[in-house]
C-alpha positions in Angstrom: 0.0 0.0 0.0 1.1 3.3 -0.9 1.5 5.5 1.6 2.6 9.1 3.1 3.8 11.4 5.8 1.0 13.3 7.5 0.0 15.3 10.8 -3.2 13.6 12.9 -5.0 14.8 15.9 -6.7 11.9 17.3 -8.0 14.2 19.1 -7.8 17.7 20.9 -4.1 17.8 22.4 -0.8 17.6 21.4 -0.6 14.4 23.4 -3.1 12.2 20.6 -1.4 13.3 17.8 1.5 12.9 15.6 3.6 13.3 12.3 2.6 9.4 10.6 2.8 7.3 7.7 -0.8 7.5 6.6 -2.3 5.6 3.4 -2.0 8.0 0.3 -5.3 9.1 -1.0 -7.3 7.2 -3.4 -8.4 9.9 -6.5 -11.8 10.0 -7.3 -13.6 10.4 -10.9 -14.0 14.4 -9.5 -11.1 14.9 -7.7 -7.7 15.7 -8.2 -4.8 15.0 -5.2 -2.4 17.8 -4.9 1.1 17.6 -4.1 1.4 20.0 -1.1 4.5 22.3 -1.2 3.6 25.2 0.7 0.7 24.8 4.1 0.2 27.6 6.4 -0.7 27.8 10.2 -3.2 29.7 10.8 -2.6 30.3 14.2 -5.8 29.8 16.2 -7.4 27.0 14.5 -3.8 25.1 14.6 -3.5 26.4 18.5 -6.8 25.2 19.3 -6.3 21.5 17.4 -3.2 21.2 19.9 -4.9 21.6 23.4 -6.5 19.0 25.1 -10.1 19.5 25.4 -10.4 22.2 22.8 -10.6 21.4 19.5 -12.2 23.8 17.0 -15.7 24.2 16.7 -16.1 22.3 13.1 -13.4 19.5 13.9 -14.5 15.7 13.5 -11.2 13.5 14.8 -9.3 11.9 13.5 -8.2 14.7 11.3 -5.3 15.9 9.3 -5.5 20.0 9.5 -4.2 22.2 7.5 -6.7 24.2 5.5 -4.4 27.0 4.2 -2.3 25.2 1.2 -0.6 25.3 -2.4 0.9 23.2 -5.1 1.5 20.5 -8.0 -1.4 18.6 -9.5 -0.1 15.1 -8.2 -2.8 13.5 -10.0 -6.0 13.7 -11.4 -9.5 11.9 -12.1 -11.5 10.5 -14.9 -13.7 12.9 -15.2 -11.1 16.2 -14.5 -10.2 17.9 -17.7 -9.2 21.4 -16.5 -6.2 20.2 -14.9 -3.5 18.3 -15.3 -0.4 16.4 -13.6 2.1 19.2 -13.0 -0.1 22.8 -12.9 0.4 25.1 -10.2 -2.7 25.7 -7.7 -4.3 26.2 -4.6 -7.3 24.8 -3.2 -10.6 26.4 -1.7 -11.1 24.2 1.8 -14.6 24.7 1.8 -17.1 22.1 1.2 -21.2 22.5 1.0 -24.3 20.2 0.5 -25.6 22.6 -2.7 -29.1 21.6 -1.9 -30.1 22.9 1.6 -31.9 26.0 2.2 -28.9 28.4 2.7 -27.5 26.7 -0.5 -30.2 27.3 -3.0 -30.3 30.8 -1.4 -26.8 31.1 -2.3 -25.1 31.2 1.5 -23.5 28.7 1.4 -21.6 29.9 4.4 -24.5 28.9 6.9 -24.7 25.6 5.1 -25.3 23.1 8.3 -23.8 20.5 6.9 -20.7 23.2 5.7 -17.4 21.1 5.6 -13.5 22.3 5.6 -10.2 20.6 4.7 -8.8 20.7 7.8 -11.3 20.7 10.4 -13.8 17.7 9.3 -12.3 16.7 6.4 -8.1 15.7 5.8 -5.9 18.6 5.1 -2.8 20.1 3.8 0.2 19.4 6.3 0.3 16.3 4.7 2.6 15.2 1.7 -0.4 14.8 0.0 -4.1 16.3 -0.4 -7.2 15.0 -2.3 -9.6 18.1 -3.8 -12.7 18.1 -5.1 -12.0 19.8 -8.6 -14.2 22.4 -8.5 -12.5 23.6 -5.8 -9.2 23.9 -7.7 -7.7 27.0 -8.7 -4.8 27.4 -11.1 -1.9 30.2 -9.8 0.5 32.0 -12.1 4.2 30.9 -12.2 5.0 34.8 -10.4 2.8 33.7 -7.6 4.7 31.5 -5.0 3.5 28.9 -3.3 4.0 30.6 0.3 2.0 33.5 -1.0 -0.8 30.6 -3.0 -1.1 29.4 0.0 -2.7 31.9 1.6 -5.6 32.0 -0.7 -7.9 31.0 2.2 -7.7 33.6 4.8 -7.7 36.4 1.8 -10.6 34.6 0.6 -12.3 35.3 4.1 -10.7 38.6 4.5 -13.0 39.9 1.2 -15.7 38.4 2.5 -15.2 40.8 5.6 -14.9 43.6 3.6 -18.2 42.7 1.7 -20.0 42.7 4.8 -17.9 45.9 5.6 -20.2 47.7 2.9 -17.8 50.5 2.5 -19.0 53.9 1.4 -16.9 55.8 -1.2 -14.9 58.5 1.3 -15.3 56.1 3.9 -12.8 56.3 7.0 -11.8 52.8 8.5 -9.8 51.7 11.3 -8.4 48.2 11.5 -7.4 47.1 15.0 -4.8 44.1 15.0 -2.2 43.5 13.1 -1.4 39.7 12.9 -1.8 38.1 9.8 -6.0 38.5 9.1 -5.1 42.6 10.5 -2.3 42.6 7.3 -4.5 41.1 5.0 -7.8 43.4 5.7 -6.1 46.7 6.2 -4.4 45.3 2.8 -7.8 45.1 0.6 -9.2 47.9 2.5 -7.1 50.3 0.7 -8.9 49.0 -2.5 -12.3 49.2 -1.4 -12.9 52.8 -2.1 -12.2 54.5 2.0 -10.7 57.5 2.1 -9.0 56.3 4.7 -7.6 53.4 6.1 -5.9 53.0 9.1 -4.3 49.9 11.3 -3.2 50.0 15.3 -1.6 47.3 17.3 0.9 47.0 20.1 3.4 45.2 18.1 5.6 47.3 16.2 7.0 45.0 13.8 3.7 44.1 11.9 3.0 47.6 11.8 5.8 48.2 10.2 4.8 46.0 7.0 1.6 47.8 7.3 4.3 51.0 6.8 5.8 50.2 3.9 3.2 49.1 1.6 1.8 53.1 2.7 -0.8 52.1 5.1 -1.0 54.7 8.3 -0.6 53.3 11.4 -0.7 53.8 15.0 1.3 51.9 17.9 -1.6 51.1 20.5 -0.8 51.6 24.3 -2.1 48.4 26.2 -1.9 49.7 29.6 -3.5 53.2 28.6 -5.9 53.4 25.8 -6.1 57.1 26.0 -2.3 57.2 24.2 -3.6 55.8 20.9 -7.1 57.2 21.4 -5.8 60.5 21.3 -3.4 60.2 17.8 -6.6 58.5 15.9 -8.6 61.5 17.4 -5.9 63.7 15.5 -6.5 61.7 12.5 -10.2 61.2 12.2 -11.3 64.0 14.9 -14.6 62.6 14.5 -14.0 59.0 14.5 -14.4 56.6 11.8 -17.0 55.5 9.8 -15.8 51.5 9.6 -14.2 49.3 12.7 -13.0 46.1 12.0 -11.8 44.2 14.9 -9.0 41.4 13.7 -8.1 41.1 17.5 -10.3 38.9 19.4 -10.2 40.6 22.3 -13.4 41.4 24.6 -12.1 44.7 25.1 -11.1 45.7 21.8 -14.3 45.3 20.6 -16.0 47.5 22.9 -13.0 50.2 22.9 -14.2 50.2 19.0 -17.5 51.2 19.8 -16.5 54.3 21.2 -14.2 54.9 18.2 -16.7 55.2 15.9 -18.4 58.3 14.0 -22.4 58.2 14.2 -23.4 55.9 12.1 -20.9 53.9 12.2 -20.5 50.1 12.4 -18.1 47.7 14.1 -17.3 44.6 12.4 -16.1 41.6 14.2 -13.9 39.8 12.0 -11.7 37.8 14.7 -12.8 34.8 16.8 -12.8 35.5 20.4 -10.9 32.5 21.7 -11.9 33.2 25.3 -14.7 32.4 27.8 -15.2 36.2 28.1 -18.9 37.5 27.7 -19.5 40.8 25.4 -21.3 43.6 27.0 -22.2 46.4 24.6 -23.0 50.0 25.9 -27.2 50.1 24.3 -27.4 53.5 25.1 -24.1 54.3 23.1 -25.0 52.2 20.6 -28.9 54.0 20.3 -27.9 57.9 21.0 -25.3 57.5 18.3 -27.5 54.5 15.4 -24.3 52.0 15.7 -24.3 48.8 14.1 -22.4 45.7 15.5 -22.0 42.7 13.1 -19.7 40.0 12.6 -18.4 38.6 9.8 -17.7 34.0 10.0 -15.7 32.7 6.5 -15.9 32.8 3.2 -18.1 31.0 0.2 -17.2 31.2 -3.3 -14.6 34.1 -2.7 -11.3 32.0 -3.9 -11.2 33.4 -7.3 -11.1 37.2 -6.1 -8.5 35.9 -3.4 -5.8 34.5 -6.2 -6.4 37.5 -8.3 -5.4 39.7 -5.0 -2.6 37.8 -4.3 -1.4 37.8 -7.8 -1.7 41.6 -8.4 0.0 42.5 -4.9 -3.3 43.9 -3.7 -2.5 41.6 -1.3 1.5 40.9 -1.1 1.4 37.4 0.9 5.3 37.0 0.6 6.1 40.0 3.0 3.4 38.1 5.3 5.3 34.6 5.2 8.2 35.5 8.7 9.6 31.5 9.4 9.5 28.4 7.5 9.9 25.1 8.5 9.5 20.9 7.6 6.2 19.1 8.0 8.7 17.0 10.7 9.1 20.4 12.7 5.3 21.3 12.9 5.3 21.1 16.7 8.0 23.8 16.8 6.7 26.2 13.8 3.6 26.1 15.9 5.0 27.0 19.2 7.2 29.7 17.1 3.5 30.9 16.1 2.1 31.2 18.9 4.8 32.3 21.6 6.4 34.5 19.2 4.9 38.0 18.9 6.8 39.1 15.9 5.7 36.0 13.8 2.8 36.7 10.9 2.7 33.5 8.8 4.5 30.1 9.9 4.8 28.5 6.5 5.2 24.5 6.7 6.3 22.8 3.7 5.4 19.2 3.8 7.7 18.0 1.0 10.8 19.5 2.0 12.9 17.3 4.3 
């Protein structure tokens, strides 16, 4: 039997899982299996995979994660005549019924039986992948695989920016700068604000924000009033659009008060914690706010590619440490320990 090198979780917890020799996957008549050369960590889903009685809320173990990933058509089935053994791609994780109610509506995103490479179905820190091949996209040669391979949070970021509904002249502040904070304030910029700008406490990710011409402010964790008071030099009457890519209880509602009347918050972030929200109603009626959230992404891969290709998006300056499928435990743990980390890039067929 044919077989390959893979990452399982049992189970939630570091403890049930391993790096293994797994059977290869068997290519259906629809499917194509990818040869994976670039899968990224995305940092809470991977973190939340590796402790014990966490998991993430779509997981079915055993599973093989990994739903951010790029490279070689390994092989392809019967019926698959758009691709071929060899062509350079990336591969939307998502996965829907197509008949349901949210389906036929065309949301797929609250699809109830919605499945995801990586969470409840095998994923890309493994040697190999199998895809459904409408889920296939094709990536230029000038794209690299690190930067391919980040096709799925992009894809997710433009969703957030849809649900953003930006107003020509808009003003928009993006708080959070780790990798979903450099990919939104990223599209923002094309999305027709007048304005768009990113704070976070760590200076180093602003700093990428910096040099593709994005203003930014360094936010004061132990006294909100430092940072309050620049943006209030900035937008002295707040700003029109907050998106939240922190996760933090108290960002969110430190955004409220950041806003112009009128104005809406947008949760974009999972908040990873057993805190509770509490929401100021009378702020939020005096001055008409809107709070909304905004979950994945359906049917936004294409967009994503083309962003990354074009540099709207430039997912190489995102990519900080690299490392072999055998080092995942340690790429992770750089990841998440590591403040000045972005995107932990593991490349499965690399020794």
């Amino acid at each position: 039997m044919k077989t390959m090198k893979a990452l399982v979780y049992d189970k939630p917890g570091r403890k049930y899982s391993g790096i293994r020799e797994v059977p290869y996957p068997v290519c259906g008549s629809d499917e194509v299996i990818i040869k994976v050369m670039s899968a990224s960590i995305c940092k809470g889903v991977e973190h939340d995979h590796d402790q014990e009685g966490v998991g993430t809320d779509l997981a079915v173990y055993p599973v093989t994660p990994g739903h951010e990933f790029s490279g070689v058509i390994e092989e392809v089935g019967s019926n698959v005549t758009r691709f071929k053994k060899g062509d350079r791609v990336c591969a939307d994780n998502t996965e829907y019924c197509e008949d349901c109610y949210y389906c036929r509506k065309e949301q797929s995103n609250y699809c109830p039986t919605f499945g995801s490479l990586g969470h409840n179905i095998n994923g890309g820190f493994a040697e190999y992948v199998r895809v459904k091949k409408e889920k296939v996209f094709p990536i230029p040669d000038s794209l690299s695989f690190n930067s391919a391979a980040l096709g799925e949070p992009v894809a997710c970021c433009i969703h957030c920016v849809d649900r953003c509904n930006i107003n020509f002249g808009d003003d928009v502040l993006v708080m959070g700068a780790g990798s979903m904070g450099l990919i939104l304030a990223q599209l923002l910029t094309k999305s027709g604000a007048r304005k768009v700008v990113a704070i976070a406490s760590t200076k180093s990710k602003l700093d990428i924000l910096e040099s593709k011409g994005i203003e930014t402010v360094v936010m004061d964790r132990s006294d909100y009033s430092v940072h309050t008071n620049k943006l209030k030099e900035i937008c002295p009457m707040g700003f029109d659009v907050v998106v939240d890519a922190t996760g933090s209880v108290q960002m969110i509602q430190h955004g409220m008060t950041l806003l112009k009347k009128g104005g809406k918050l947008v949760q974009y972030a999972l908040v990873h914690s057993k805190e509770q929200l509490t929401i100021d109603p009378r702020l939020m009626f005096n001055n008409e706010l809107t709070y909304m959230t905004s979950f994945c992404q359906s049917h936004n891969f294409g967009r994503a590619v083309e962003a990354l290709a074009d540099k709207t998006v430039d997912g190489d300056l995102l990519v900080t440490h690299e490392y072999p499928l055998d080092r995942f435990y340690e790429a992770l743990d750089e990841n998440v320990n590591n403040r000045n980390s972005v995107k932990v890039v593991i490349h499965p067929n690399q020794e």
